[in-house]
Structures are given as structure tokens and as C-alpha cells.
C-alpha positions in Angstrom: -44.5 -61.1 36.7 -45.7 -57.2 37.4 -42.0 -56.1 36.7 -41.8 -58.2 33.1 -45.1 -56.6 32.5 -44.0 -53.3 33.1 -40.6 -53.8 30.9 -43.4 -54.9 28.1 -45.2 -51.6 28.4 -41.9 -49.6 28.7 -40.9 -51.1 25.6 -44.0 -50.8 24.3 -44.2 -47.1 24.9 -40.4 -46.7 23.7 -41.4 -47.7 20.1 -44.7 -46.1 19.9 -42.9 -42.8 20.8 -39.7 -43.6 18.0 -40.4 -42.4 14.6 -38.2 -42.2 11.8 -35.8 -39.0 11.5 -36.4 -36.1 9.2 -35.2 -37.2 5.5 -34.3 -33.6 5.0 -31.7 -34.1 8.5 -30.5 -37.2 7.3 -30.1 -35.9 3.7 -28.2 -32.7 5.1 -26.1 -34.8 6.9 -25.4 -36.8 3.6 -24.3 -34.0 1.9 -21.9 -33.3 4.7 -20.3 -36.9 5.0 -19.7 -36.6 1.0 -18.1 -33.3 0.9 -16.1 -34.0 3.8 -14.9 -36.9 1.8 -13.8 -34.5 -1.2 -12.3 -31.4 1.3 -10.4 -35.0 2.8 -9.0 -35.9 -0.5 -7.7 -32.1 -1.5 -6.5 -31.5 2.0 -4.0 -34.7 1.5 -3.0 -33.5 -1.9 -2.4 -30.6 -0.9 0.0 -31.6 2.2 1.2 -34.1 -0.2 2.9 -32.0 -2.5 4.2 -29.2 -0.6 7.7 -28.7 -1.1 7.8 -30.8 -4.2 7.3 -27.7 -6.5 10.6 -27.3 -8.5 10.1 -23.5 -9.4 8.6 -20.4 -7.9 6.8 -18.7 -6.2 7.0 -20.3 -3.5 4.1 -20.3 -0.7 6.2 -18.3 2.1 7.0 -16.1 -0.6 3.8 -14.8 -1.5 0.9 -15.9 1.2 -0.4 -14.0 3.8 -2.7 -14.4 6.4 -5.8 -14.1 5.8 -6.8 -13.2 9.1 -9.6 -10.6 8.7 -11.2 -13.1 6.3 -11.3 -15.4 8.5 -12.6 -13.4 11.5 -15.4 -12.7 9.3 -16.3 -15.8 8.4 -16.1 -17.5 12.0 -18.3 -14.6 13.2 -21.1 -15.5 10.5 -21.8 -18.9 12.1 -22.1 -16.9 15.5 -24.7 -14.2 13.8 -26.2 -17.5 11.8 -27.0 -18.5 15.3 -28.1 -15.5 16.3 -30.8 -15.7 13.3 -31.7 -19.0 13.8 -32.6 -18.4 17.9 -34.7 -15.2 16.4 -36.5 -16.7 14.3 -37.6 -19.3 16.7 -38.8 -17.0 18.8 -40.9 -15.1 16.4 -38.7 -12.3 16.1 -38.6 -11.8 12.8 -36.6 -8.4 12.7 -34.2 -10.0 14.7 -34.2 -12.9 12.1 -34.1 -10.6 9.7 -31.2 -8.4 10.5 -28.7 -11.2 11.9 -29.4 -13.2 8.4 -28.4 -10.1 6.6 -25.3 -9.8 8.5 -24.3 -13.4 7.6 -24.8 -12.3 4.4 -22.6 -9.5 4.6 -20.0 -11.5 6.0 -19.8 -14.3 3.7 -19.9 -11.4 1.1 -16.3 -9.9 2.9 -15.0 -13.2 3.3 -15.1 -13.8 -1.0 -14.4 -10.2 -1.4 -11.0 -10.7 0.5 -10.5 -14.2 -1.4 -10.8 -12.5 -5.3 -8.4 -9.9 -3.6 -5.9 -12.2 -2.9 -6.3 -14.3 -5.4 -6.2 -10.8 -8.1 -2.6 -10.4 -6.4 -1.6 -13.7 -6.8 -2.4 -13.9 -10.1 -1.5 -10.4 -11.8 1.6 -9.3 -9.1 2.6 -12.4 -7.6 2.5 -14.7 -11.4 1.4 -17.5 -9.6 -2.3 -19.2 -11.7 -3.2 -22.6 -11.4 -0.3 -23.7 -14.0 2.6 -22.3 -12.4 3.6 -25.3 -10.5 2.1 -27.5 -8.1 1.7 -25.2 -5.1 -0.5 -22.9 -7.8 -2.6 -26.1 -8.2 -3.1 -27.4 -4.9 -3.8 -24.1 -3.8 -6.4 -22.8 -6.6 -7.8 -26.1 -6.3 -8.4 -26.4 -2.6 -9.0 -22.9 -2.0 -11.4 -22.3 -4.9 -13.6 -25.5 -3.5 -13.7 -23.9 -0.8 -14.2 -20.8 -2.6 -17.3 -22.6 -4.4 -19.2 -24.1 -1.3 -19.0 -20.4 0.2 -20.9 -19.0 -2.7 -23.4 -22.0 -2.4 -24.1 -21.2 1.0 -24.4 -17.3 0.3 -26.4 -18.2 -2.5 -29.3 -20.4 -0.1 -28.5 -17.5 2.6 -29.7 -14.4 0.0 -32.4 -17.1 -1.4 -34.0 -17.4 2.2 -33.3 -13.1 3.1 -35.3 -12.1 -0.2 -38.7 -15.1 0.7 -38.7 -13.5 4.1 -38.6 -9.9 3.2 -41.5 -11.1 1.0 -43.3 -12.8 3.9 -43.1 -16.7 2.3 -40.9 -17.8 5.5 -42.7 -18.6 8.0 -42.6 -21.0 11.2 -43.2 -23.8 9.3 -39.7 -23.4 7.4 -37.9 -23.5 11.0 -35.9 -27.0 9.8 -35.3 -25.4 6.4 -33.2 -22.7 8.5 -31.4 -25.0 10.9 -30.4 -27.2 7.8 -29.0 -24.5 6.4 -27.2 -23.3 9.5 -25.9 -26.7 9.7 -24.3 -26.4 6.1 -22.9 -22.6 7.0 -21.4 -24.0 10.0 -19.6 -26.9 7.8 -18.3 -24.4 5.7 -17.0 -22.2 8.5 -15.0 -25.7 9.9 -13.7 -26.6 6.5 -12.2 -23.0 6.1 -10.5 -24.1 9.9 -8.7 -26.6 8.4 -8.1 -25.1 5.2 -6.3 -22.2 6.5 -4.7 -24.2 9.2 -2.9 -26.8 6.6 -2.5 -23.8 3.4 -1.4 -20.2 5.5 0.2 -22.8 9.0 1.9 -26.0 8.1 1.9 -25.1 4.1 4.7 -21.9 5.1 
């Protein structure tokens, strides 16, 4: 009898302590299942069709690795981090500076993308009309492309309130939810370059 009545006040304590989680989490997490969806859906054209273009150029013509891109943009989720841990511990300097450096990463990381994409286009001849690598690639690339300048967009957004003092501790889950979206981005571009500049040559 004394041990049913302390399962009852287990369980009783249990669900008094449960509480529903944040909308903004599970809203976030949303946005992550649908997009990973999408990227899903591009990645498989893409693999679909390689090979099957009939003219040129031809990817292991005219791709290269993009590998100081990328470094870049796998070190901004380490200095996204970096932020994040400053800025729950009050450092707001700290915060401050490692934020700008995502920044300024993301910002090499599109810089090197309208590079090679200017080379593509103008040396190379290859647009989104050429033949079916042109748009497999565009297309997966450039939505990739986009969701980069979305999250340097909400990055810049959240550098400029904070410079003007609106950020405070109260807007802790606002930065994590955003670090969760930069870190999606940085995954995506994984498999992106993994499947376009690996198995796609």
C-alpha cells in the first residue's frame, strides 16, 4: 500500500513538473523537417540526372572544390557557438565579436559562391539552360545559396539590436533558435558538396 502510494505521488510530481515545449522550439524544428523535405527532393534530382546531360560542359569539366568555402562555413557554426556560450554568460563583447565573425563568414562563403558561379556563367557558358547539369546545379546550389542569405540576414538583424542594446537575456532562445537554423544550413551544405563536387565528378 505505502509503495502504490508513493508511485501515485511520483506520478503525481512527474506531471505537475511536465509543461508543454516552447512553440518557438517546436516551430523551429518545423521549419527544419519542411526544408529538409525540399533539400531531399533536389538532392535526388540532382543525383538523378547526372550523366544524362547530352551536351557540355560537363561537371568534371568545369567544377572545383570549393574547399575554402566550405571551411568557412563549417567554422561559422563553431564561432555561432562560441556566441551563443557568450552570451549566456553575460559576455556581451564576447557575444558580440564571435556573432560578427559568423557574419563574416557566411559573407565569404556567398562571396566565393557569386565567384564561382560569375565563372561558370561568363567563362565556363554554363546558366541554368545549358543542359540538365546547369539546372540541377543552379537549382540546388542557389537553394542553398538562398537559405544562406536568410540566415545572414537574421544573423546581421540580431548584430545591429545588440549593438543598439535591444538584446538582452531575455532573447537567449531567440539566439539558440537561430543557431539551430545556422547549424542546419552548415549540414545541408555537407551534403550538398558531398553529392555536387564528390559523387557528381
Amino acid at each position: 500500500m505505502a509503495y502504490a502510494n508513493a508511485n501515485t505521488l511520483t506520478l503525481r510530481a512527474e506531471s505537475v513538473d511536465w509543461s508543454l515545449p516552447s512553440r518557438r522550439k517546436v516551430g523551429v524544428i518545423g521549419v527544419i523537417l519542411t526544408e529538409s523535405a525540399l533539400f531531399t527532393i533536389f538532392v535526388t534530382a540532382y543525383l538523378f540526372y547526372i550523366g544524362k546531360s547530352i551536351t557540355g560542359p560537363y561537371p568534371k569539366d568545369v567544377l572545383e572544390l570549393p574547399i575554402l568555402a566550405t571551411i568557412c562555413l563549417l567554422s561559422s557554426s563553431l564561432t555561432v557557438v562560441l556566441a551563443e556560450h557568450a552570451f549566456r554568460r553575460g559576455q556581451t563583447g564576447g557575444f558580440r565579436l564571435w556573432w560578427l565573425i559568423t557574419i563574416l563568414l557566411a559573407l565569404a562563403f556567398l562571396a566565393s559562391t557569386a565567384l564561382e558561379w560569375r565563372r561558370l556563367i561568363l567563362k565556363e557558358n554554363l546558366t541554368i539552360a545549358t543542359n540538365l547539369f546547369g539546372t540541377t546545379f543552379y537549382s540546388l546550389v542557389g537553394l542553398h545559396a538562398s537559405h544562406v542569405i536568410v540566415g545572414l540576414i537574421l544573423l546581421t538583424l540580431v548584430w545591429i539590436l545588440s549593438l543598439r542594446g535591444y538584446v538582452t537575456r531575455a532573447n537567449a532562445e531567440h539566439i539558440e533558435m537561430i543557431s539551430w537554423y545556422w547549424h542546419f544550413v552548415d549540414g545541408i551544405w555537407v551534403i550538398v558538396f558531398t553529392v555536387v563536387y564528390i559523387i557528381g565528378r
